[in-house]
Each structure stands twice: as C-alpha cells, then as structure tokens.
Backbone bond lengths (Angstrom), bond angles and torsions (degrees), N, CA, C in turn:
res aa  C-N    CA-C-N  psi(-1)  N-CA   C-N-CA  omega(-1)  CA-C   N-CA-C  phi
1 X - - - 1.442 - - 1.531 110.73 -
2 X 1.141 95.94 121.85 1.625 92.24 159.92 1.505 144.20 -99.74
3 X 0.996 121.82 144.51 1.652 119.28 -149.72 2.111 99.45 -101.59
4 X 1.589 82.63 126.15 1.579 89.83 -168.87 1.681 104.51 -89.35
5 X 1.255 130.53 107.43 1.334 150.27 168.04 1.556 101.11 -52.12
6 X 1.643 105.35 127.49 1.285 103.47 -161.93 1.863 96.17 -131.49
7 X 1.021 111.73 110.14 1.678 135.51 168.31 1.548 114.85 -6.03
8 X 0.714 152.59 145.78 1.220 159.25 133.21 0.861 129.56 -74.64
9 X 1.585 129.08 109.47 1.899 147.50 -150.07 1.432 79.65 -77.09
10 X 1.593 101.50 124.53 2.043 101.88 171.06 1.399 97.07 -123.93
11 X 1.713 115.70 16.59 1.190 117.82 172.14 1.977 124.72 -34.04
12 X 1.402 110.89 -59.57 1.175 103.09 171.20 1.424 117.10 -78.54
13 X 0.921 137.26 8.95 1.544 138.32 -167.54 1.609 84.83 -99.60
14 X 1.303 125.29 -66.38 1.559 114.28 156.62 1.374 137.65 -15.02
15 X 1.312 113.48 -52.74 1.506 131.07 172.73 1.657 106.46 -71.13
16 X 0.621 122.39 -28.82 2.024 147.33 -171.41 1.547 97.34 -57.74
17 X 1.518 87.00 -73.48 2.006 116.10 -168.60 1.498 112.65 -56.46
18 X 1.382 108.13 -54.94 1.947 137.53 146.49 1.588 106.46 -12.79
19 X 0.865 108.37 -71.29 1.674 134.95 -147.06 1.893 90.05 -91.20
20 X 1.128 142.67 -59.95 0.986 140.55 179.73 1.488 118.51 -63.24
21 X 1.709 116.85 -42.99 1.352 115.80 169.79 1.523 118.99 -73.05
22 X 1.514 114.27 -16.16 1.262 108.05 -174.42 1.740 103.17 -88.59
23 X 1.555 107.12 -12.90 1.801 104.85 166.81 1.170 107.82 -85.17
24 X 1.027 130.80 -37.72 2.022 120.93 177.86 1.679 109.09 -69.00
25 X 1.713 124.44 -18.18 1.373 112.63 -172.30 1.856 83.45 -93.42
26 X 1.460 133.22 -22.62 1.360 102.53 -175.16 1.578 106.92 -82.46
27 X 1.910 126.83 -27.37 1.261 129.69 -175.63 1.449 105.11 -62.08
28 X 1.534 120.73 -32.50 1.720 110.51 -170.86 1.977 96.72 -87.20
29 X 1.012 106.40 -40.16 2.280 101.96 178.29 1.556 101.56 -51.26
30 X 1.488 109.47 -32.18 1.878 112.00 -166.45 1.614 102.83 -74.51
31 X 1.622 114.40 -46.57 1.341 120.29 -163.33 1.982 101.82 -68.18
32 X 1.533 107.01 -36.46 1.410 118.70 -169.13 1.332 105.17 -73.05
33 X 1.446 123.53 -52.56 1.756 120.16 157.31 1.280 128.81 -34.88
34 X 1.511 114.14 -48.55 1.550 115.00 -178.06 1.519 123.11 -81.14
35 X 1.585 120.74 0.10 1.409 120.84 130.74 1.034 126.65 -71.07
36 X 1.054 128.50 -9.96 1.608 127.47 -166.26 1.815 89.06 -73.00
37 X 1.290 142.09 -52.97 0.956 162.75 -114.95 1.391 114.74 -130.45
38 X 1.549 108.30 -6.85 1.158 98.54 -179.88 1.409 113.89 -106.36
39 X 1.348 127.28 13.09 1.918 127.91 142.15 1.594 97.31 -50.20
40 X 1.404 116.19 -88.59 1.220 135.68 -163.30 2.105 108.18 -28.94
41 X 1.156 106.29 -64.58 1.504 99.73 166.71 1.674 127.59 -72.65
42 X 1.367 103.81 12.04 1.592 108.94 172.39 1.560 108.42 -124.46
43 X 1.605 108.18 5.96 1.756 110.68 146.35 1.512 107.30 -94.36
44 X 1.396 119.11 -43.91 1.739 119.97 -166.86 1.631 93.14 -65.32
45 X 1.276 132.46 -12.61 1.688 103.59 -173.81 1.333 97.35 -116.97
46 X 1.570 125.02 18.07 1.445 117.97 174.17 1.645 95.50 -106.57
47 X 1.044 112.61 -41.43 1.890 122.80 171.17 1.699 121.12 -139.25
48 X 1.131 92.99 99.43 1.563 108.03 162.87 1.427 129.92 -22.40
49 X 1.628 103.55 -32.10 1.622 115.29 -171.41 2.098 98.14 -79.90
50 X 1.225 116.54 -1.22 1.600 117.91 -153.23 1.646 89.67 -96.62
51 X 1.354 117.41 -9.05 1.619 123.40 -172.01 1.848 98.70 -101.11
52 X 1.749 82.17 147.33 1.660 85.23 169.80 1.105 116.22 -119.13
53 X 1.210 114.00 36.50 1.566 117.39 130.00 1.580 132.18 -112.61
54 X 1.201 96.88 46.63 2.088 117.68 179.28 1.934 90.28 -58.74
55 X 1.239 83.26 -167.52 1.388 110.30 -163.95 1.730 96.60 -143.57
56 X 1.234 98.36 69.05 1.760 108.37 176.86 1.190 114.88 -88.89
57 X 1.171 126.76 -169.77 1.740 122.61 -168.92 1.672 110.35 -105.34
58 X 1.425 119.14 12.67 1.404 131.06 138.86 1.000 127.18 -53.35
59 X 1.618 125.53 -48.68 1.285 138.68 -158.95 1.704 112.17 -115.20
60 X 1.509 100.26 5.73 1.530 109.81 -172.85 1.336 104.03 -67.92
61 X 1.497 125.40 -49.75 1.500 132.11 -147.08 1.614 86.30 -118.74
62 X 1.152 143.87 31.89 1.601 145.48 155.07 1.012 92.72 89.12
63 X 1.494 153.65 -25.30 1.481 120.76 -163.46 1.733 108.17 -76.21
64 X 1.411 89.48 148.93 1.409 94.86 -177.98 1.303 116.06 -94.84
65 X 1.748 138.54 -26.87 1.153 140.23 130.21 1.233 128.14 -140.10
C-alpha cells in the first residue's frame, strides 16, 4: 500500500503574508508622501500668508468669490 501524503492548507498563512505586505507597501507610500510636504509646512510656519487658507481680504467680509 501506498501512503497518500496529504498537503498542508497554507490558506491562512497566505492571508498572513497578504495582509502584512500590503501594511509595509502603505507604511513606505505614507513615509515617501510626508517628505513631499515638508518644504510647504516649513514656509506656512515661517509666514502664514504662504498657506491657502490665509485670511485675505476676499474672505474678510464672507464672500467666497
């Protein structure tokens, strides 16, 4: 008789590998974005006027445009 060798379900070990690479590809896009951005918030905290959401004399008296 021969003895039939039977597989091992790596079904969740799949879901595991899945689930972990798809958190390190969103932690490295997050880390690479938040340089993108860091000129832009190291003009807005040296001058207020460098943001576009100031408080200019458009938006003084409510109109919006």
């Amino acid at each position: 008789m021969s003895e039939v060798q039977q597989e091992k379900d790596n079904f969740w070990l799949y879901i595991g590998i899945a689930v972990i690479a798809f958190a390190g590809v969103i932690y490295l896009v997050k880390s690479a974005e938040h340089d993108k951005y860091a000129s832009a918030s190291k003009a807005i905290a040296e001058d207020s006027s460098n943001s576009a959401y100031r408080n200019d004399v458009l938006h003084s008296s409510g109109n919006t445009k």
